[in-house]
N, C-alpha and C positions, 0 to 999 in steps of 0.2 A: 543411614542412607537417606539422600533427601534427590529428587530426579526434578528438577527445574522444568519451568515450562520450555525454556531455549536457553540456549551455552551458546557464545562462538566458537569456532574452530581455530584459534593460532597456533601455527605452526614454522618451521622454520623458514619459509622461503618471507612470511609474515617479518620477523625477525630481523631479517638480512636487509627486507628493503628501509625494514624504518632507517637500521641501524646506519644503513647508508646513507639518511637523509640526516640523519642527526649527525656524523663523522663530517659531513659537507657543511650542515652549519644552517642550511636555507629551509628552514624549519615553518616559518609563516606560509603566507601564504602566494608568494614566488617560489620558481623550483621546477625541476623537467619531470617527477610526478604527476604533477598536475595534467598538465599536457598528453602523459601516456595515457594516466586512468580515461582521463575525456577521450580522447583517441580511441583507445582500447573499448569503450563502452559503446562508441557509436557504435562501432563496428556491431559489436556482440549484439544490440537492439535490433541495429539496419537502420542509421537514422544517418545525415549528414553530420549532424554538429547535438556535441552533448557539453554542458556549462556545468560545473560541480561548482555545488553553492553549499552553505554550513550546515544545512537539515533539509527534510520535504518539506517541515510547514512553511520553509521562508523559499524554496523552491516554486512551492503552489501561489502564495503571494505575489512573487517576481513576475512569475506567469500572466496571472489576471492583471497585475499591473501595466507590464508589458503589453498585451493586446487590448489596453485601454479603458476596462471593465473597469466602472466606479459607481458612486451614488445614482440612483434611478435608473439602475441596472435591475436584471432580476437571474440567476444562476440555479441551475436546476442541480440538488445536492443530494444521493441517497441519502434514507433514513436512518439506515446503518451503517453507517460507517465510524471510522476516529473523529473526535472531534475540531482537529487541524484541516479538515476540509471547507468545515463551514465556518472554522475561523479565518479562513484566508481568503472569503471571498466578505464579510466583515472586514475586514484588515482593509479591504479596498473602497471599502464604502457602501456595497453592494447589497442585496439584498439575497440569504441563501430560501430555494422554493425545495421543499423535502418531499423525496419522493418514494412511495414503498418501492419494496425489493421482491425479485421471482422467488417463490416457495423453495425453488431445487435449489439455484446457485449461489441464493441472498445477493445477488449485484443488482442494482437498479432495472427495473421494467420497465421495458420500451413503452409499454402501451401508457403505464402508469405517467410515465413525461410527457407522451405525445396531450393528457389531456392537461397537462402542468404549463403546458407552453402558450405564453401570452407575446404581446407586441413589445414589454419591458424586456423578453429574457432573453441573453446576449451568447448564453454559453450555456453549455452541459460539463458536468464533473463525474463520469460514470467513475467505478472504485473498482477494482479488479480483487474484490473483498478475498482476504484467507489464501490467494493464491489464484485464484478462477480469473479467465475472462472476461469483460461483461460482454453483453450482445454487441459487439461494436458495429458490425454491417444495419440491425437496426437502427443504432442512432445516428451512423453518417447520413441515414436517408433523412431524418428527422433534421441533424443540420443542414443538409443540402437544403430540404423545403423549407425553411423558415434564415437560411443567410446564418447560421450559431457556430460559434468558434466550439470545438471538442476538447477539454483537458482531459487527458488521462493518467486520475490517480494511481500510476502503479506503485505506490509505496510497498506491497505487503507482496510484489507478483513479479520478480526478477526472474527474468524468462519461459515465465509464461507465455502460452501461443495462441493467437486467434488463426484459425484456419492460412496457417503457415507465415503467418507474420507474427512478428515478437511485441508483445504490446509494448507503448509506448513511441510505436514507429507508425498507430494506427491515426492517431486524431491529429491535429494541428500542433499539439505540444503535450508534450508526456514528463511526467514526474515521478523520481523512484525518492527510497529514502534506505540512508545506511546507519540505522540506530541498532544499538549492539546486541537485537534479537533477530533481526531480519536473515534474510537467505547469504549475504553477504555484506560485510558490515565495515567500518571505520571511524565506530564507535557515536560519532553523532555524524551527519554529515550527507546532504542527496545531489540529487544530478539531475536536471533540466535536457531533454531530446527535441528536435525538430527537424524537420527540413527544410525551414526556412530561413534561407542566410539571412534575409534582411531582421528576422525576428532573433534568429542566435546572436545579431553584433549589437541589438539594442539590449538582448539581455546580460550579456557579457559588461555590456554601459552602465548598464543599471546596477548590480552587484559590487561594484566599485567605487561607487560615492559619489556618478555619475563625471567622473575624470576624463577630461580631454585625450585623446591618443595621440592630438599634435600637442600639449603643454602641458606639462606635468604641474600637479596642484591647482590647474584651470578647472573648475567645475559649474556645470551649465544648466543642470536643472536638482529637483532636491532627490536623490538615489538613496542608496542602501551598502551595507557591508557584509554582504551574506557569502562572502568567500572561503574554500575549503582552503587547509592547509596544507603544503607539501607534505606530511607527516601522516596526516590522513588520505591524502590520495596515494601514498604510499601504502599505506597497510589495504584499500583497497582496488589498488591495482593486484596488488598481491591474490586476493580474495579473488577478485573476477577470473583470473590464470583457472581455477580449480570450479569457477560456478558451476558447470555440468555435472564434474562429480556432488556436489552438494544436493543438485537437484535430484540426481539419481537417488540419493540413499533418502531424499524424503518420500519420494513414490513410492521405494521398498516399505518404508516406515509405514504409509498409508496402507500397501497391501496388510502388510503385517496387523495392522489395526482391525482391517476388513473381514478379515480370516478372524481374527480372535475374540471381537466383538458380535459375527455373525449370526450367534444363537442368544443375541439379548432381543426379544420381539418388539418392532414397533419405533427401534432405534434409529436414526437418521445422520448419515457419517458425508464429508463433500464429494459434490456430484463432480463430474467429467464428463459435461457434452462434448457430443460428435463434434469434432473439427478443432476440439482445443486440446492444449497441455495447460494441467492443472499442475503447480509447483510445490501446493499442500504446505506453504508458509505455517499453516497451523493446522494438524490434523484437527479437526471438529465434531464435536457432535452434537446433536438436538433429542433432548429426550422427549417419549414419549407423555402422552397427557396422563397416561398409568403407571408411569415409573413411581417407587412407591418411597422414593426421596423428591425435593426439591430441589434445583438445579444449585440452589445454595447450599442448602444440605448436604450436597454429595461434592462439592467443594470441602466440605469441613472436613470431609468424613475422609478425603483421600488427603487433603493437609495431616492430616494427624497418624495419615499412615507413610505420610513422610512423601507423596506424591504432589506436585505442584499444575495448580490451572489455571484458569481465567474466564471468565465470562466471558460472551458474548459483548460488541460495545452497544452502548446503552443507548439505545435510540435518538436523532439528534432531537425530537419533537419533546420527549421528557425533559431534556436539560431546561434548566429552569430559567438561563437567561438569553435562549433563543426559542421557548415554548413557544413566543407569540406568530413567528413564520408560518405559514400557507402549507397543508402538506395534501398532497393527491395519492389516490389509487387508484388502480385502473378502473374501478367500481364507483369513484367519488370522492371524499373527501377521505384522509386519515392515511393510516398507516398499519393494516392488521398484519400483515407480514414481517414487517419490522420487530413490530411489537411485542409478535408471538417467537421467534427467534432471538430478542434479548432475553426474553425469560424463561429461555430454556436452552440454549446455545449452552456452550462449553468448549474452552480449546484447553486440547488434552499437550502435554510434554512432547515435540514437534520438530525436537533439533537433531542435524544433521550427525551427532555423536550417539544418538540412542541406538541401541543392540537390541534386539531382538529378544532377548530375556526381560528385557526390562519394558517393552511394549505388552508381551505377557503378563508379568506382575501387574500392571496396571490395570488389564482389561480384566483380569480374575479380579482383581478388587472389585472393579467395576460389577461384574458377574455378582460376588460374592453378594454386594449389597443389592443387588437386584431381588434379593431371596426374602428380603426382610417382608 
């Protein structure tokens, strides 16, 4: 028996749409797929216009690129996040500013940016880490007063809610990602949201190699190829038809955790402020400073009993070839939130196929080793 950290779900309706797009022939990336998923997505967000491009990280690129963000720039980046955030504002030329994360929900702290923000920085990248919201009514104030374009990384938080809005419908431009562990997936492949037509027809420009709409092969400035394919806007059109149920059976999943992990002391599992929906992309948890393994440790120890995890991501400040970047906390300089969360995080087995049996087994292991 081995329980993966996340599985997809395909299933027939999965099936039927690829199959229709491959019986038709329009496999690349032309095909009335494409169209529905976009369609279908805004809708499901609340956004006007959604662009499905070949991943988040070339999503989040397209983005900064688009509203202009380049060299002597500066982009305010949590400190925990994946490291396709802070590479995509590199990618632009940019400079990323790291900033720690709140104790309870790990998303970037307001207070922590508000003292990160200088006369260079053009934009905020909050992460809607694990599934959680970040404070988004904090930081529109902080753009409002300083003139800052909002991206919102939802890669990891497909329908997620900020106090009755769906992220991604909150900032100026939002970014999801459908890589074949996420809530909904199409195996590599993200989606761009806005409500700004003028900004959805330059990115739609941009994605395509920057090709004329009056002459075909005319190209006007130097663009990109980061278009999805009918094939994959197939499988997730597919996928988004069912995302409520998916979301449903992770919250179950999360209770199930709640309850079964509740008698290990000092354990720390994802929070759920008032006014959000947490989607629990990864159920998590943070051990305490007395658990009597290492967070590594206890990785080995549930691999070898055939149970699979993951750390926590590693801090962007550690990495070794963006160490040199600026990082604040709302205290000064650094990142001890961050910090202390990569070395002791843990995302536990989180996919929308786990039973309730097998959430058990896992937390008695969990349990069991707690005893050592």
């Amino acid at each position: 028996m081995f329980i993966p950290v996340a599985a997809p779900i395909i299933g027939e309706r999965e099936l039927a749409y690829v199959n229709d797009v491959l019986r038709s022939g329009w496999i690349s990336s032309l095909g009335p797929y494409i169209e529905r998923f976009e369609r279908a997505f805004a809708e499901y967000v609340g956004v006007s216009h959604a662009i499905a491009v070949c991943n988040g990280t070339t999503g989040l690129h397209l983005a900064l690129h688009a509203l202009g963000i380049g060299p002597g720039d500066e982009v305010l980046v949590p400190d925990l996040t994946f490291v396709a955030t802070a590479h995509a504002v590199l990618m632009v030329g940019a400079t990323p500013i790291f900033v720690d994360v709140e104790q309870d929900t790990w998303c970037m702290d307001p207070l922590a940016a508000e003292r990160a923000i200088t006369p260079r920085t053009r934009a905020i990248i909050p992460v809607h880490l694990y599934g959680h919201p970040a404070d988004m009514d904090a930081f529109q104030r902080l753009a409002d007063k300083h003139g800052l374009f909002i991206l919102e990384d939802a890669a990891e938080a497909h329908g997620a809610e900020y106090h009755n809005r769906r992220v991604g419908s909150i900032g100026k431009v939002g970014v999801f990602s459908f890589y074949g562990n996420k809530i909904i997936t199409t195996g590599e492949g993200g989606m761009i949201t806005t409500n700004d037509a003028k900004l959805a027809t330059r990115l739609r420009y941009l994605k395509d190699h920057g090709m004329s709409q009056k002459k075909r092969y005319y190209h006007t400035e130097l663009a990109f190829n980061y278009r999805m394919t009918n094939i994959q806007a197939a499988l997730g059109l597919a996928q988004l038809e069912q995302i409520e149920t998916f979301i449903a059976k992770r919250r179950i999943i999360f209770r199930w955790y709640t309850h079964y992990l509740s008698d290990i002391p000092g354990i720390m599992l994802n929070a759920e402020r008032p006014g959000t929906r947490n989607v629990y992309w990864m159920v998590s948890i943070v051990l305490p400073s007395d658990y009597p393994l290492k967070r590594d440790e206890l990785m080995v120890a549930l691999r070898e009993r055939g149970i699979d995890s993951r750390p926590f991501f590693v801090p962007m400040h550690s990495l070794p070839h963006i160490a040199k970047y600026k990082t604040y906390s709302r205290d000064g300089e650094g990142c001890p939130h961050a910090t202390r969360l990569g070395a002791q995080g843990l995302n536990l087995p989180s996919g929308s196929n786990l039973e309730e049996s097998d959430v058990q087994l896992i937390s008695n292991i969990i349990k069991e080793l707690t005893q050592r």
